[in-house]
N, C-alpha and C positions, 0 to 999 in steps of 0.2 A: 552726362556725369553719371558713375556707377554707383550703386547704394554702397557700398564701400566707401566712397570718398565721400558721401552724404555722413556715414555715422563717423567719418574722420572728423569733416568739417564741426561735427556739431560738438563736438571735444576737441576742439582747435587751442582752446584756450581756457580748458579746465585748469582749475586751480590759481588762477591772474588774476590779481584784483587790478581794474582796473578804471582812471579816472577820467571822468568826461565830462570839461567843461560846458557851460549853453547847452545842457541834457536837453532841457525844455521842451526845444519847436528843433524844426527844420535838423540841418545834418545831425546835430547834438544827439535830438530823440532817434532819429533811424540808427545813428552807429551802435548807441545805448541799446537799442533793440538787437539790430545784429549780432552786438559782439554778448550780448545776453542770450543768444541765441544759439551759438556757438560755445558757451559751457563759461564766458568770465562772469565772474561777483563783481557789478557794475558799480562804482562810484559814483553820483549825481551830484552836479552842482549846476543851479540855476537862480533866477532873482525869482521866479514866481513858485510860490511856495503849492500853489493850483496845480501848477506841468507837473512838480517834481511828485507830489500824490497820485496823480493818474498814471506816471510812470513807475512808479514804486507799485500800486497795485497792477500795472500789465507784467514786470518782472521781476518783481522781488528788490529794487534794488535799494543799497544806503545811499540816502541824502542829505546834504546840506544847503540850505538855500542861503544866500550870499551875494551882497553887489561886489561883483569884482572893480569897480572903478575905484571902490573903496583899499588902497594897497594894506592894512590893516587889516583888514576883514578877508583880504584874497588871503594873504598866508596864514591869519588862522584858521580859516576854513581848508586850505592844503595839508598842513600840518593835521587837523585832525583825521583825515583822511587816512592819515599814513597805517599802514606801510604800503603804496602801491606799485607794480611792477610794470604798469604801461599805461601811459599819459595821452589822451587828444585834449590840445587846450584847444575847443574848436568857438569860443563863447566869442563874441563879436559886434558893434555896433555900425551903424549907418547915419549920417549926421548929412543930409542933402542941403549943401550951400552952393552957391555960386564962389568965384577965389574971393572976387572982389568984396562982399557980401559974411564972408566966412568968420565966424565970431571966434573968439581965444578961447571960450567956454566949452564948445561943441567939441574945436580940434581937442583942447586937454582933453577932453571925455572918451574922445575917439580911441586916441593914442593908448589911457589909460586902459581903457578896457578890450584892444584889440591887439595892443603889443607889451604893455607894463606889466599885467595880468600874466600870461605867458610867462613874462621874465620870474616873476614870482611864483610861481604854482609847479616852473619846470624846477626854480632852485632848491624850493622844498623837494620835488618827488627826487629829483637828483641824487639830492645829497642822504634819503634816506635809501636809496638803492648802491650808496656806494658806502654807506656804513654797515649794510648789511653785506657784502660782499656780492649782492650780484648784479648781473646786468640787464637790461630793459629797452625801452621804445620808446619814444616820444614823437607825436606825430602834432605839427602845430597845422591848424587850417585855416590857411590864406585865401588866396584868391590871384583870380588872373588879372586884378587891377594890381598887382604888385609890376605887373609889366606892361598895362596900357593905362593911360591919361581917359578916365572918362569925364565927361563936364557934370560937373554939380560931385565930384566925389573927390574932390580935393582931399577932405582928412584923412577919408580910406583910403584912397588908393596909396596915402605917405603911409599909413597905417601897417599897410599888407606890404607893402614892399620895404618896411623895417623890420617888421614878421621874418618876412623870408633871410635879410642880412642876419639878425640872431640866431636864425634857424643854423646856417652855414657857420657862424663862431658856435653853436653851443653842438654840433657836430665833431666838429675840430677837437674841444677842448673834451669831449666827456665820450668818443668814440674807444679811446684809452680804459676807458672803465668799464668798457664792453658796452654799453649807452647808447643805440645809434638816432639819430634826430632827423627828420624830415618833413618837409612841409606838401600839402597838397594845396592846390591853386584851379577850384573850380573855373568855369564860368558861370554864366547867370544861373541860379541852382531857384530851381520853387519851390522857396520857403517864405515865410510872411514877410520877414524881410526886403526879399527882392522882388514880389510882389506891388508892393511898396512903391521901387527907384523903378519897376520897370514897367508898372502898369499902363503904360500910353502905349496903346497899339505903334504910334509912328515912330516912338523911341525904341520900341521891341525890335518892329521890322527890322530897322538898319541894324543891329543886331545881332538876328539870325541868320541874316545874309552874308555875317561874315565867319560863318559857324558850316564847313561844310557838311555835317550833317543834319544840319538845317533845324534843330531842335535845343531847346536845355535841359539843364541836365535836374537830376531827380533825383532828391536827396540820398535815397536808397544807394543811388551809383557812388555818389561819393563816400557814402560808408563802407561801400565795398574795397574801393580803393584806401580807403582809412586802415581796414580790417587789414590787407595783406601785406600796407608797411607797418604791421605792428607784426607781422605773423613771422615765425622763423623762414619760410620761404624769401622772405625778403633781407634774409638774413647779411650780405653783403651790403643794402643798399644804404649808405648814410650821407647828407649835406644835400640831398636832391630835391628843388622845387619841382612837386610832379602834376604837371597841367593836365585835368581833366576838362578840356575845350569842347571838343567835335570835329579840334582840326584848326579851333581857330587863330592860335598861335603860326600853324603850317604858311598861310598866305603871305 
């Protein structure tokens, strides 16, 4: 890469305010750094009011701390945010139940705060980007359980794979407004989270073995990918689940 496109990249997205749900931990915090990185006035929103200080003091940014499960508290906290020009709702939970096993409590929570969230936070940024006259980006982050059955991830993996169908209508309906919506769909990314569902060596293996490049992925990568469907380079691309695997969708 030429220091030319270095001092491009870093005013990529001067002037974009832009909001990122689950700033916190994992992809949340690295796209927040990236796209801070890169010249945007980052919006933060997370539950722990700890991440969103230690990230407020690495870049400057505004925050609101908020449970999104709470749909009340999601669009006030959207709403105050406003006016902003590009959206990751990337904020997410994990509820590890077996089907049999799996309580009403966990899925509502799941749901709420991996795809209701979403619903809410894109209505708000939406509709202040189309009373203002222009157009914007909205990148939801899914996951690649949106298209595999893993055991114990019942709620998420219905979670992410109702993620990705909004993602494809709220494409459709708001591509007209210049608006374009897309979801990315890691695989196993390490962040606390997945840490978490994936810490047994014997569950990891099978895993990566079906990963041909044989690794996962680092939250960094998937901001990067975050970064360039928000970017005008990506300017055509809208309604796309875009898998960052290693290949493992390929098999």
């Amino acid at each position: 890469m030429s220091g030319t496109d270095q001092v491009d990249r870093r005013h990529e997205f001067a002037g974009k305010r832009v909001l990122v749900t689950g700033a916190g931990k994992g992809i949340g915090r690295a796209t927040a750094l990236l796209l801070a990185q890169r010249g945007a006035q980052v919006v933060a929103l997370s539950r722990s009011e700890d991440d969103l200080r230690s990230l407020a003091a690495a870049i400057g940014c505004e925050t609101h701390a908020v449970d999104l499960a709470d749909a009340g508290a999601a669009r006030a906290a959207a709403v105050a945010a406003q006016p902003i020009d590009l959206l990751v709702n990337n904020a997410g939970i994990a509820r590890l139940q077996s089907f049999v096993e799996m309580d009403v409590e966990a899925f509502d929570e799941t749901m709420a705060v991996n795809v209701r969230a979403a619903m809410i936070v894109g209505q708000v940024c939406a509709r202040n980007m189309i009373e203002r006259g222009v157009g914007g980006a909205i990148v939801n982050v899914s996951s690649l359980s949106a298209h595999i059955g893993f055991a114990l991830h019942g709620a998420y993996c219905a979670s992410k794979a109702a993620l990705d169908g909004l993602t494809r209508v709220m494409a459709v309906e708001l591509g007209a407004q210049g608006i374009r919506v897309n979801a990315v769909n890691p695989t196993v990314t390490l962040t606390p989270m997945a840490e978490k569902a994936w810490s047994d060596p014997a569950k990891s293996a099978q895993m990566l073995a079906r990963i041909p490049l044989n690794r996962f992925v680092e939250p960094e990568e998937v901001a990067q990918t975050i970064a360039y469907l928000l970017s005008d380079d990506a300017r055509m691309i809208n309604g796309v689940s875009l898998a960052v695997d290693g290949g493992f969708l390929a098999r």
